[in-house]
N, CA, C and O of each residue as an XYZ file, in Angstrom:
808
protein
N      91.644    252.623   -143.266
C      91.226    253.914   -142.730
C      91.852    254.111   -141.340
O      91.591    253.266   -140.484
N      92.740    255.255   -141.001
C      93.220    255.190   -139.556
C      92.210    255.782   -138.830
O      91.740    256.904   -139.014
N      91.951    255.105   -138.134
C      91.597    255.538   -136.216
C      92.198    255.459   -134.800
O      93.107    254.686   -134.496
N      91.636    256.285   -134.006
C      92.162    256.464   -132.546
C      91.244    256.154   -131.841
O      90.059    256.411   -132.048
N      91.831    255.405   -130.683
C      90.796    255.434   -129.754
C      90.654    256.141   -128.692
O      91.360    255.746   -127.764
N      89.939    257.140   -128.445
C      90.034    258.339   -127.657
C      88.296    258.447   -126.898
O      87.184    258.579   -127.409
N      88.872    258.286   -125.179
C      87.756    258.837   -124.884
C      86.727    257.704   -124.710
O      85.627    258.032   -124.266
N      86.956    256.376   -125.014
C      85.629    255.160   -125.021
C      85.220    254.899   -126.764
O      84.822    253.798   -127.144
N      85.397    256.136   -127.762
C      84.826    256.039   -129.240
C      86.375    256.138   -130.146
O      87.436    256.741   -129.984
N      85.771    255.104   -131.246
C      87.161    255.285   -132.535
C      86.783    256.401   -133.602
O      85.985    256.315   -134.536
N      87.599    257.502   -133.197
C      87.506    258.547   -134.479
C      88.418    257.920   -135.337
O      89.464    257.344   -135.035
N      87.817    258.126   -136.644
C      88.407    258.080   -138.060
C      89.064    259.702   -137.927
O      88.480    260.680   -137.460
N      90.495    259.641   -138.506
C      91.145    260.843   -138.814
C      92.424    260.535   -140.382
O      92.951    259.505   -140.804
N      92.492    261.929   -140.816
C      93.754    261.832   -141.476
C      94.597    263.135   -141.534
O      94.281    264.297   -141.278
N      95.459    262.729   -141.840
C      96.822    263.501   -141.959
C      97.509    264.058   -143.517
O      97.823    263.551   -144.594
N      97.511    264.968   -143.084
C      97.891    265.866   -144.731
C      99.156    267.291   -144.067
O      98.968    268.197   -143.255
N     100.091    266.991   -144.678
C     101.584    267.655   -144.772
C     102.291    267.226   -143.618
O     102.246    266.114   -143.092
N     103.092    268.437   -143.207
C     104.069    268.051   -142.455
C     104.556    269.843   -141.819
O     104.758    270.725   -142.654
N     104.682    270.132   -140.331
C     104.824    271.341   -139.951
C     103.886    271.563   -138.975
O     103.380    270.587   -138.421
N     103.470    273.014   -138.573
C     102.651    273.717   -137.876
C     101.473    272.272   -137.617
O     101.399    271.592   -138.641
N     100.758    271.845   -136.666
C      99.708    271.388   -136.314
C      98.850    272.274   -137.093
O      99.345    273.392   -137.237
N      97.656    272.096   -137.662
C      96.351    272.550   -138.134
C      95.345    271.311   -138.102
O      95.407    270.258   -138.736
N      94.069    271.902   -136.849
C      93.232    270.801   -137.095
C      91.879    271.467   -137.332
O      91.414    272.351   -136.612
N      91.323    270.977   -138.363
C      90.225    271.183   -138.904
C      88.903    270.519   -138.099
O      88.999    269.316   -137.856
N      87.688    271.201   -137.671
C      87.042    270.574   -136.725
C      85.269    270.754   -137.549
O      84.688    271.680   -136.984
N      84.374    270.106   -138.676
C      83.544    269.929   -139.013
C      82.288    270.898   -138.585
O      82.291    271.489   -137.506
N      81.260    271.001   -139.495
C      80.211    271.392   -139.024
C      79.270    269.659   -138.337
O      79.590    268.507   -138.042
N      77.695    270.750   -138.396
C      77.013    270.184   -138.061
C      75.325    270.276   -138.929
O      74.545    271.217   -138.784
N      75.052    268.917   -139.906
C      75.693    268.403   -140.131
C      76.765    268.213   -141.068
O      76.918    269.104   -141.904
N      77.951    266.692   -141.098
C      79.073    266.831   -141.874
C      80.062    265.827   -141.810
O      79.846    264.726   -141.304
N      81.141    266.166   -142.304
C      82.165    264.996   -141.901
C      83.248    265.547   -142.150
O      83.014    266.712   -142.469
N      84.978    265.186   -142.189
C      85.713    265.422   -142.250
C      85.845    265.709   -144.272
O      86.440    266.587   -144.897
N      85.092    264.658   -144.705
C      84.563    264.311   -146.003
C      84.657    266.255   -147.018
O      85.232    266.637   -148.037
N      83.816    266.882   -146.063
C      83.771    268.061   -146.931
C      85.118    268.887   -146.623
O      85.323    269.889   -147.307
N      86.102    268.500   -145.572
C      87.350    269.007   -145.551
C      88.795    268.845   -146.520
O      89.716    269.625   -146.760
N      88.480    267.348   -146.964
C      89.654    267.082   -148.102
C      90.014    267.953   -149.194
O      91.184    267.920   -149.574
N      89.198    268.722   -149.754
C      90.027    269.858   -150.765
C      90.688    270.868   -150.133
O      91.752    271.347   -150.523
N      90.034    271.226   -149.094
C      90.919    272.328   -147.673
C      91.710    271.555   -147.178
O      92.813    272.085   -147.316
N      91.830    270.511   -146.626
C      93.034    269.581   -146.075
C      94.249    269.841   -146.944
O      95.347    270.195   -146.515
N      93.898    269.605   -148.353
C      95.309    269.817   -149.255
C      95.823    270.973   -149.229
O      97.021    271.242   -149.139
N      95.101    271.557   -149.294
C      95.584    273.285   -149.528
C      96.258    273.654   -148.014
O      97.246    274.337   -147.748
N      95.770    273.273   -147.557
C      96.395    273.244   -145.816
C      97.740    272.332   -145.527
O      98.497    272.534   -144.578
N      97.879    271.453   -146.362
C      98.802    270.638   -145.977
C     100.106    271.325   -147.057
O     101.097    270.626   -147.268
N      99.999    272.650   -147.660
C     101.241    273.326   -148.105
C     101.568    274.243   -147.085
O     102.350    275.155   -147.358
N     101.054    274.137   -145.865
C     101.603    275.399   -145.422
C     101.532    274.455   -143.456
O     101.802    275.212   -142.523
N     101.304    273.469   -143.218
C     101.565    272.395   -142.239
C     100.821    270.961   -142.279
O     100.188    270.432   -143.192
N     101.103    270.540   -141.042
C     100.328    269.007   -140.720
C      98.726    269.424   -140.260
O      98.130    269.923   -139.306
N      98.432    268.803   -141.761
C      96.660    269.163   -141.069
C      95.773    268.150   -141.048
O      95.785    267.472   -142.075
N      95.042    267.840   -140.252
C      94.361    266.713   -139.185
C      92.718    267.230   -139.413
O      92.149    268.302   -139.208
N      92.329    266.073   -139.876
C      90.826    266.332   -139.642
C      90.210    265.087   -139.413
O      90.749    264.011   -139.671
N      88.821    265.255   -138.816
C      88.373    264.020   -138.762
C      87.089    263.592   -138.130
O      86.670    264.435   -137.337
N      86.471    262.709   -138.229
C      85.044    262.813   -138.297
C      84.677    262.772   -136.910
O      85.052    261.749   -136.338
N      83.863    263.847   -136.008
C      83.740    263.835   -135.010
C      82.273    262.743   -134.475
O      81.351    262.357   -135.194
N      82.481    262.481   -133.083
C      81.949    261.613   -132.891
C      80.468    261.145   -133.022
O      79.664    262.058   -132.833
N      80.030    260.156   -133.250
C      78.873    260.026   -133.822
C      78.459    260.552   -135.325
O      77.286    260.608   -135.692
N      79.512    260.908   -136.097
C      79.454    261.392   -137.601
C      80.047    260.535   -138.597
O      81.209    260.156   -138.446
N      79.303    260.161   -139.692
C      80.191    259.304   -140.395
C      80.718    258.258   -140.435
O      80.034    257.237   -140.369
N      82.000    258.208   -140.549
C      83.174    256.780   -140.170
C      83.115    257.047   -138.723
O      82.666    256.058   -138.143
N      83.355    257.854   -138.057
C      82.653    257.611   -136.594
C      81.895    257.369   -135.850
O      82.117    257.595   -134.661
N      80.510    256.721   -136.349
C      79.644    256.559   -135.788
C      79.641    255.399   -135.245
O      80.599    254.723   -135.620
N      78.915    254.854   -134.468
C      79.109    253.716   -133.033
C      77.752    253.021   -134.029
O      76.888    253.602   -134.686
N      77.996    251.608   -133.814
C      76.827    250.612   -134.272
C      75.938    250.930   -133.477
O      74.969    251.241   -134.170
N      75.621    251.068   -132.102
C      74.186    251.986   -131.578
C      74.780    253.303   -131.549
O      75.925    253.536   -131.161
N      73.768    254.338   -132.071
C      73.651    255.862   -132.189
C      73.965    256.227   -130.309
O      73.767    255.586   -129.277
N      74.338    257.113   -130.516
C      74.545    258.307   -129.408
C      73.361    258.388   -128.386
O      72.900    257.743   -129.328
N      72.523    258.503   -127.550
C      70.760    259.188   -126.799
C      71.643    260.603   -126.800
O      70.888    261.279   -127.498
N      72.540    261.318   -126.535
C      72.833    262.230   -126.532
C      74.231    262.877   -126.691
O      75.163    262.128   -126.401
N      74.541    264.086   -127.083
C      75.930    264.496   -127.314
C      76.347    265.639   -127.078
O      75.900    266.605   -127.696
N      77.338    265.764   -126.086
C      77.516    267.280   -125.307
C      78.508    267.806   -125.986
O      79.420    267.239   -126.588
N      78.293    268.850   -125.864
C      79.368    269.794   -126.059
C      81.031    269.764   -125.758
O      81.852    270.190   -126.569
N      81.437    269.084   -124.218
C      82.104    268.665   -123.424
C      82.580    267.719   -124.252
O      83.701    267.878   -124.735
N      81.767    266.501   -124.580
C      82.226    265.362   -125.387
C      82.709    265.946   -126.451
O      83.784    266.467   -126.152
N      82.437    266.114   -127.550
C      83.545    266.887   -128.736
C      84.647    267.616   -128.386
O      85.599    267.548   -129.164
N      84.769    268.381   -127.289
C      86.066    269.125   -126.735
C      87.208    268.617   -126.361
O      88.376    268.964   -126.538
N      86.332    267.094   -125.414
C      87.605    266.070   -124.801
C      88.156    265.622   -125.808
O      89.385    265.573   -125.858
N      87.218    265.109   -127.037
C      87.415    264.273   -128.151
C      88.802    265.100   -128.537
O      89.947    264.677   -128.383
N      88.341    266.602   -129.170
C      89.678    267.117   -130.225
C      90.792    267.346   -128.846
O      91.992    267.273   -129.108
N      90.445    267.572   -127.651
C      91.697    267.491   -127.235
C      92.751    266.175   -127.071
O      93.966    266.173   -127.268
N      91.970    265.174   -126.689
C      92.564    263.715   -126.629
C      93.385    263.429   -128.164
O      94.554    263.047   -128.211
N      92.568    263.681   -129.335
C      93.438    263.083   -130.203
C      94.302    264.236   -130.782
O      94.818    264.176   -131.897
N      94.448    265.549   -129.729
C      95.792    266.188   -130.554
C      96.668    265.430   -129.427
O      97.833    265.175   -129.730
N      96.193    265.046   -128.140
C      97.619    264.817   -127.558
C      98.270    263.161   -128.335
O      99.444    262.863   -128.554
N      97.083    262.385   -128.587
C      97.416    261.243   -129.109
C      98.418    261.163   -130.115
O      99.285    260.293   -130.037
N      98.383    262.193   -131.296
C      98.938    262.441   -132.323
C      99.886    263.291   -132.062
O     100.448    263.698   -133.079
N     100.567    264.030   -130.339
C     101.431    264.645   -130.234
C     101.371    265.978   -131.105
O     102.375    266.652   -131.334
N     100.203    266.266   -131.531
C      99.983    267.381   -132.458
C      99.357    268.806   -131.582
O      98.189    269.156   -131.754
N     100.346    269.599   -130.582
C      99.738    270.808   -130.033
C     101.156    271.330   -129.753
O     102.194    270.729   -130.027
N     101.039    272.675   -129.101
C      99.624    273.095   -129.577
C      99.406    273.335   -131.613
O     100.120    273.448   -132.609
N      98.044    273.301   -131.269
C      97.410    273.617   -133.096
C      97.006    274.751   -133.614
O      96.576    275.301   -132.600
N      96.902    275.210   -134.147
C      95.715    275.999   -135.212
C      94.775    275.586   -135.504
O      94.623    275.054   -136.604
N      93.722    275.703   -134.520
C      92.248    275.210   -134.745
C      91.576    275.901   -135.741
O      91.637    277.127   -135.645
N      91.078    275.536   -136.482
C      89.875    275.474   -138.132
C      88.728    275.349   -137.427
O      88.512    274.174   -137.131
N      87.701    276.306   -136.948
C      86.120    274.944   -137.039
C      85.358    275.721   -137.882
O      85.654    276.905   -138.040
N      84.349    275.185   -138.486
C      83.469    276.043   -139.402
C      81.868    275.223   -138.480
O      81.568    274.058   -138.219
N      81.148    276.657   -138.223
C      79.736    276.392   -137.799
C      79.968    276.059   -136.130
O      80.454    276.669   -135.177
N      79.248    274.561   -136.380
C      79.209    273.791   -135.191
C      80.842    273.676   -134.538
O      81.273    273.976   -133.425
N      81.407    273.201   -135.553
C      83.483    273.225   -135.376
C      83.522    274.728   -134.446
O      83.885    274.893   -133.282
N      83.095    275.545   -135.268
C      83.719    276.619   -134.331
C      83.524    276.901   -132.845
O      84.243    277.379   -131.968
N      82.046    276.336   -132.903
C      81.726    276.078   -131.054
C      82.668    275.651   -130.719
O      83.455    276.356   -130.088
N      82.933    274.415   -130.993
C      83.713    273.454   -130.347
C      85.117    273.928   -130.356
O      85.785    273.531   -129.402
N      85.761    274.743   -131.283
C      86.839    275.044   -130.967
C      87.066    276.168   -129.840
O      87.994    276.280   -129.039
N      86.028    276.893   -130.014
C      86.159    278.177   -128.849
C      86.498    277.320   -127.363
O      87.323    277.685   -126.525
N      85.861    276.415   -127.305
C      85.365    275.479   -126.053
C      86.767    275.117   -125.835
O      87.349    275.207   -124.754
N      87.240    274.723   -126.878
C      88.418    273.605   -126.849
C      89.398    274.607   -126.270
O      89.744    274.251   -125.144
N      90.277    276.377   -126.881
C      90.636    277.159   -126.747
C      90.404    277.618   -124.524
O      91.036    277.600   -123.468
N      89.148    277.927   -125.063
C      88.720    277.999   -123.095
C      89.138    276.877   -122.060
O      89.745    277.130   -121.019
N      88.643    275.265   -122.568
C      89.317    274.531   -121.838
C      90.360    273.732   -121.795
O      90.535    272.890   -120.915
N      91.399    274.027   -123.095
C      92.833    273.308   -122.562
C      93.272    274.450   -123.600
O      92.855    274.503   -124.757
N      94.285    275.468   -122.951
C      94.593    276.160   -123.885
C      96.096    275.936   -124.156
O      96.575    276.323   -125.221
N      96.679    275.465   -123.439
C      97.837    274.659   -123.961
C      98.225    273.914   -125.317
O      99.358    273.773   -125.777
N      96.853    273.412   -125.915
C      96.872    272.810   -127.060
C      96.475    273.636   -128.207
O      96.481    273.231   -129.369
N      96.085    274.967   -127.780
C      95.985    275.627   -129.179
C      96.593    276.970   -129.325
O      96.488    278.022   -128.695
N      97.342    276.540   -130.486
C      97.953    278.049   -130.615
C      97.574    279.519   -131.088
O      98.083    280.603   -130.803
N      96.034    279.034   -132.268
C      95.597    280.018   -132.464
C      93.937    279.189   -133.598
O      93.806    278.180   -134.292
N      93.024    280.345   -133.189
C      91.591    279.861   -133.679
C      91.366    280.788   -134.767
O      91.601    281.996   -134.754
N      90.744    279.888   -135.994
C      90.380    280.514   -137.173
C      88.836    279.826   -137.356
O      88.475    278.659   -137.505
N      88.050    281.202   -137.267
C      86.426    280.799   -136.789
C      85.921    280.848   -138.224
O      85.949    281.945   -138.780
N      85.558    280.013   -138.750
C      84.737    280.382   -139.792
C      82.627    280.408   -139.802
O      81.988    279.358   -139.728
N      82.275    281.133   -139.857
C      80.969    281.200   -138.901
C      80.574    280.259   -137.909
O      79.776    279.322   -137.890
N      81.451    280.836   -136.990
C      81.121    279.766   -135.637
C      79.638    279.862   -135.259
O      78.995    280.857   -134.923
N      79.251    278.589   -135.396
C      77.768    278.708   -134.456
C      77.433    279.272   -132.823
O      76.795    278.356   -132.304
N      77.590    280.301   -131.902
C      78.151    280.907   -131.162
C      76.758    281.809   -130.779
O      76.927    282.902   -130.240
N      75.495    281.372   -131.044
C      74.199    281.932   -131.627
C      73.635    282.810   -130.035
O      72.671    283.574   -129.988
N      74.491    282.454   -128.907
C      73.979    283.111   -127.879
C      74.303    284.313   -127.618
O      73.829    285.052   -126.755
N      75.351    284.573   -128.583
C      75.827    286.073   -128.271
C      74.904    287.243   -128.518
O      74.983    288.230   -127.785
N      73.690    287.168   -129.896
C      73.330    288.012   -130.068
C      72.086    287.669   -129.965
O      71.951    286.460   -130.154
N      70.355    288.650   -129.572
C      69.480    288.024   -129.060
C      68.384    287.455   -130.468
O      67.449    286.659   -130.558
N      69.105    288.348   -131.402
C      68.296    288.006   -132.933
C      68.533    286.503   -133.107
O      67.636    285.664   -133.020
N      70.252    286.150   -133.445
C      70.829    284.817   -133.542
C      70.148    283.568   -133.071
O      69.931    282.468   -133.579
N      69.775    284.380   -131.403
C      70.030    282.973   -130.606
C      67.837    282.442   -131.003
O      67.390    281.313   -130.799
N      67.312    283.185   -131.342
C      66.022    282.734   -131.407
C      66.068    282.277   -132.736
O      65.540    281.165   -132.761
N      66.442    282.605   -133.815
C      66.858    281.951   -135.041
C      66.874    280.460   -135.146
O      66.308    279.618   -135.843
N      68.505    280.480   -133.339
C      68.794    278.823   -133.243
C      67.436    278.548   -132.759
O      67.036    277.640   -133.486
N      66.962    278.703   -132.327
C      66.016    278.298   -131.163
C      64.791    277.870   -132.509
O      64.812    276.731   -132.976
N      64.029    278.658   -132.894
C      63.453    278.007   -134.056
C      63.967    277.241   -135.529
O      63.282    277.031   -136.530
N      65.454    276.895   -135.287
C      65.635    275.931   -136.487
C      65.506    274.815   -135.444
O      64.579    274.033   -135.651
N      66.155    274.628   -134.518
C      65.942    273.604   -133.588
C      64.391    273.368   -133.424
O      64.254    272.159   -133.240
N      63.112    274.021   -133.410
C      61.881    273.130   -133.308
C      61.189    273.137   -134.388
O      59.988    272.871   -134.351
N      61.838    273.448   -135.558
C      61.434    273.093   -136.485
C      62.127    271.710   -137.213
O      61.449    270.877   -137.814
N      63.408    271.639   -137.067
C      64.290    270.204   -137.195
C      63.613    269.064   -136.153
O      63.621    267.865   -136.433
N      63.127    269.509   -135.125
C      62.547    268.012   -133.952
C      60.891    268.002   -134.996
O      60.307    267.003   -135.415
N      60.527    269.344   -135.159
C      59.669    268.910   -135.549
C      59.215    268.079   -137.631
O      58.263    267.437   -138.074
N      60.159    268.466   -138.082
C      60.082    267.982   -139.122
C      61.210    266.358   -139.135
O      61.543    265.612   -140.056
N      61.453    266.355   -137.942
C      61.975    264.901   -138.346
C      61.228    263.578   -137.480
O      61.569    262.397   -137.427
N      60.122    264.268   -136.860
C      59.674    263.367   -135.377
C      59.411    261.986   -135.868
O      59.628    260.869   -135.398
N      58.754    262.525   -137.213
C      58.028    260.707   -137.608
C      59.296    259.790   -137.794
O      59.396    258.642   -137.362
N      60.446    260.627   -138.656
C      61.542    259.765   -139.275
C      62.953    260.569   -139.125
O      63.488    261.489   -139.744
N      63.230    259.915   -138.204
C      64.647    260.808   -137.598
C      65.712    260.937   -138.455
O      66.584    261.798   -138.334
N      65.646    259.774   -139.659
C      66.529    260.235   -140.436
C      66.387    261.694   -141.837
O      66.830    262.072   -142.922
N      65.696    261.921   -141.049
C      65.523    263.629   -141.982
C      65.935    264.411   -140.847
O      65.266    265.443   -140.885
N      66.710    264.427   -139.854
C      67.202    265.487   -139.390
C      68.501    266.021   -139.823
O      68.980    267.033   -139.311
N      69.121    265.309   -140.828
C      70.129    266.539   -141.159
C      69.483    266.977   -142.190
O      69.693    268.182   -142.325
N      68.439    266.336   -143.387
C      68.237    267.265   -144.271
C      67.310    268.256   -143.973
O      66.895    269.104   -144.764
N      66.878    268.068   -142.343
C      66.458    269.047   -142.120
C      67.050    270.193   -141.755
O      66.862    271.120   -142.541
N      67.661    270.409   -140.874
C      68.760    271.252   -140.343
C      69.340    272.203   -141.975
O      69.341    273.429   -142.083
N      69.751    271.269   -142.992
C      70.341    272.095   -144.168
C      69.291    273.044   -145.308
O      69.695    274.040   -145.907
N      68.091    272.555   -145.411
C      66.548    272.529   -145.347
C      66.401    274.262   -144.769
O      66.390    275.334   -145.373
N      66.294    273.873   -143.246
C      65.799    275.338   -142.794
C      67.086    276.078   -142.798
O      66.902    277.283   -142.973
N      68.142    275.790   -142.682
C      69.126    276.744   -142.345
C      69.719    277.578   -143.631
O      70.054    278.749   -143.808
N      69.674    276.208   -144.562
C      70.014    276.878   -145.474
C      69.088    276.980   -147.182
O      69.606    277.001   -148.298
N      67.861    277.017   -146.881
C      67.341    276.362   -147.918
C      66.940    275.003   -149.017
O      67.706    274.124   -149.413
N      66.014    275.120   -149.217
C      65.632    274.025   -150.114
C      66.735    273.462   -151.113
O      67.288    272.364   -151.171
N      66.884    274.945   -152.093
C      67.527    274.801   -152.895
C      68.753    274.114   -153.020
O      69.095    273.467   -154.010
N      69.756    274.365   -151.421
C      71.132    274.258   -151.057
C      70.955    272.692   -151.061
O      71.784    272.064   -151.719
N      69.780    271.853   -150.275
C      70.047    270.434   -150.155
C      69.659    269.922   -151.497
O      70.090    268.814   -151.819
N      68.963    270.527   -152.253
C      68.624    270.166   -153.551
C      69.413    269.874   -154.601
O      69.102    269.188   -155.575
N      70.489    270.432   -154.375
C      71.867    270.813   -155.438
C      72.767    269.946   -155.080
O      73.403    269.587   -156.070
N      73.114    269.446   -154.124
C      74.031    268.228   -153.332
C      73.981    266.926   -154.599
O      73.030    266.430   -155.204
N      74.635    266.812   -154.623
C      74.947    265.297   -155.155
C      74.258    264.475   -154.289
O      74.384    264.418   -153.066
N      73.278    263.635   -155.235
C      72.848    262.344   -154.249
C      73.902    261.293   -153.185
O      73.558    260.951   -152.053
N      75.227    260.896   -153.846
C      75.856    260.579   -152.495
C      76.410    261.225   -151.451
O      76.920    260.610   -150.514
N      76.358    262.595   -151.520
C      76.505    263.571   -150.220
C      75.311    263.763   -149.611
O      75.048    264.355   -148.564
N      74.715    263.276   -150.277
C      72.886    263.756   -149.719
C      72.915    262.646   -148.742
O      72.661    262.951   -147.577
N      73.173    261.447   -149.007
C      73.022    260.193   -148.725
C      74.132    260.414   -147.302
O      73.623    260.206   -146.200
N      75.413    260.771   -147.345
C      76.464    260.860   -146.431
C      75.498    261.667   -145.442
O      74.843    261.134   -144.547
N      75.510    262.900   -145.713
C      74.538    263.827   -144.636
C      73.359    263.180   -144.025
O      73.089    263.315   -142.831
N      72.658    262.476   -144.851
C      71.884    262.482   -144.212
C      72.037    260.972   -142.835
O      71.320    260.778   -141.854
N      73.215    260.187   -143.317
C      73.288    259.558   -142.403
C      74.155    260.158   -140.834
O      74.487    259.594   -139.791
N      74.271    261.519   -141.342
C      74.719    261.946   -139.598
C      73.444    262.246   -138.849
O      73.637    262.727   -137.732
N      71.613    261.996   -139.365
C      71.088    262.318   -138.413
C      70.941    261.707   -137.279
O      70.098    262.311   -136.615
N      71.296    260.924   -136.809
C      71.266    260.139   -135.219
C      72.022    261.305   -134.401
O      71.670    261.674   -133.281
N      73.322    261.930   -135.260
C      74.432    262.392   -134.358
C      73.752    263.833   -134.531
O      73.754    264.670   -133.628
N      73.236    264.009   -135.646
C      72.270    265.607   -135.455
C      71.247    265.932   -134.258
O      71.039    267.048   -133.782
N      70.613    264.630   -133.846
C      69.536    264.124   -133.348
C      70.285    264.675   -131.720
O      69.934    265.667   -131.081
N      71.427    263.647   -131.333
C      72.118    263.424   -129.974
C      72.582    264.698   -129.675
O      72.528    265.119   -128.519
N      73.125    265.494   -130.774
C      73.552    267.396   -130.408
C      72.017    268.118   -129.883
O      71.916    268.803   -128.865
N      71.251    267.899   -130.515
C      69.762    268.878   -130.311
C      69.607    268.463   -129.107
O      69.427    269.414   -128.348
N      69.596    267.243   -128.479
C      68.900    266.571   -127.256
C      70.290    266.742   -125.770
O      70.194    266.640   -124.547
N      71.213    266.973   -126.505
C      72.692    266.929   -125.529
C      72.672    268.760   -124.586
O      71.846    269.673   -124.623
N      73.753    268.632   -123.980
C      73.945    270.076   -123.572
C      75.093    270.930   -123.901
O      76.165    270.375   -123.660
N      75.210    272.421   -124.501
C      75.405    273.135   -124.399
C      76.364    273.011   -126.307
O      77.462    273.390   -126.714
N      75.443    272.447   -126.809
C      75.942    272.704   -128.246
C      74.642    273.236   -128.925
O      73.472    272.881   -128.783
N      75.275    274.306   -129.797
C      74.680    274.998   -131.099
C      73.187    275.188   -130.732
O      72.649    276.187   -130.256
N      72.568    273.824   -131.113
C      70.725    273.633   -131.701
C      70.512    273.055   -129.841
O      69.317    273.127   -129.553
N      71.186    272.654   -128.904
C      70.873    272.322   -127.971
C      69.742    273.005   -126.984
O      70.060    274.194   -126.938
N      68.640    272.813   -126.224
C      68.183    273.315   -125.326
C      68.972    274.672   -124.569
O      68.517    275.781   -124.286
N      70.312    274.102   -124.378
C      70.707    274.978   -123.220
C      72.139    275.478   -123.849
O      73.144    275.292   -123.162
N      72.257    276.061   -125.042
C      73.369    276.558   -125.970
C      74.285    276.869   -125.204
O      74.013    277.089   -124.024
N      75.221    276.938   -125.537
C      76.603    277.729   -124.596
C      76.417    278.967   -125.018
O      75.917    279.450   -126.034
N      77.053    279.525   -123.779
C      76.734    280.629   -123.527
C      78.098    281.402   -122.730
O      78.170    281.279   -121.507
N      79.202    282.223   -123.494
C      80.288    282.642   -122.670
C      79.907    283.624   -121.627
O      79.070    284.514   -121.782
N      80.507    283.416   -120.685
C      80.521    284.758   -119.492
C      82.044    285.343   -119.611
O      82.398    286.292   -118.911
């Protein structure tokens, strides 16, 4: 499995075609895992890079995260496009990804050539949105307090229904649900998505 070491943490990443940079940047929760059928299809038209952001997955640290900023995922995708000599890119994020790519776009814009948002989580813009986030977030602390590892099936649960985590294949159920530590460290961190103190553009 290749990794980088970027930043103090080893992201797991891979590489699909050859051309234009395209990096694909995960929800929340997730992994690079639900990107491989889009990776291919992406890799006919350039070099596309995805990969499990930190504290997710093949990235996760033998002790969990206490917390995970916003900042931290930004340095992360910027460090390993310069690592991989891959900028500027075509940033991908879907959800949580898309925060992070806006972020990434605002603070090194040298490395990206152009952002493709697919419902960016971005929930402060509008005042309906942002209380939405605000009650999936105390309903996720609160339905996972006893057992933290139900915070991603919580998060998929309220956000997206019963039904949606119901239908998952038990080993994706199983994958998801082991990003809750890193679900856990975003809610408790600053200025991501479900966070206390969401980002917020001026």
């Amino acid at each position: 499995m290749p990794r980088l070491s970027v930043n103090g943490v080893e992201l797991y990443y891979e590489e699909h075609g050859k051309g234009i940079p395209l990096l694909g940047l995960h929800g929340t929760p997730s992994s690079a895992v639900l990107w491989e059928d889009a990776a291919q299809e992406l890799a006919l038209h350039g070099r596309c890079i995805i990969y499990d952001r930190r504290g997710f997955h093949r990235s996760a640290p033998a002790a969990p995260f206490a917390a995970l900023q916003l900042v931290d995922h930004v340095d992360d995708a910027a460090a390993l496009l310069a690592a991989l000599h891959a900028g500027p890119a075509v940033v991908i994020g879907r959800s949580t990804g898309g925060l992070i790519a806006i972020e990434l776009a605002r603070r090194f814009p040298d490395k990206v050539k152009a952002l493709v948002l697919l419902e960016p989580a971005l929930f402060t813009i509008e005042p309906a949105a942002d209380a939405w986030a605000r009650t999936l977030r105390r309903r996720v602390l609160e339905r996972s307090a006893a057992q933290s590892g139900l915070a991603a099936e919580a998060v998929i649960r309220e956000a997206l229904g019963d039904e949606a985590w119901e239908s998952l294949p038990a080993g994706l159920q199983g994958m998801l649900a082991g990003t809750s530590d890193a679900v856990l460290a975003e809610i408790k961190g600053h200025g991501m998505d479900l966070s206390g103190d969401a980002l917020v553009l001026t």
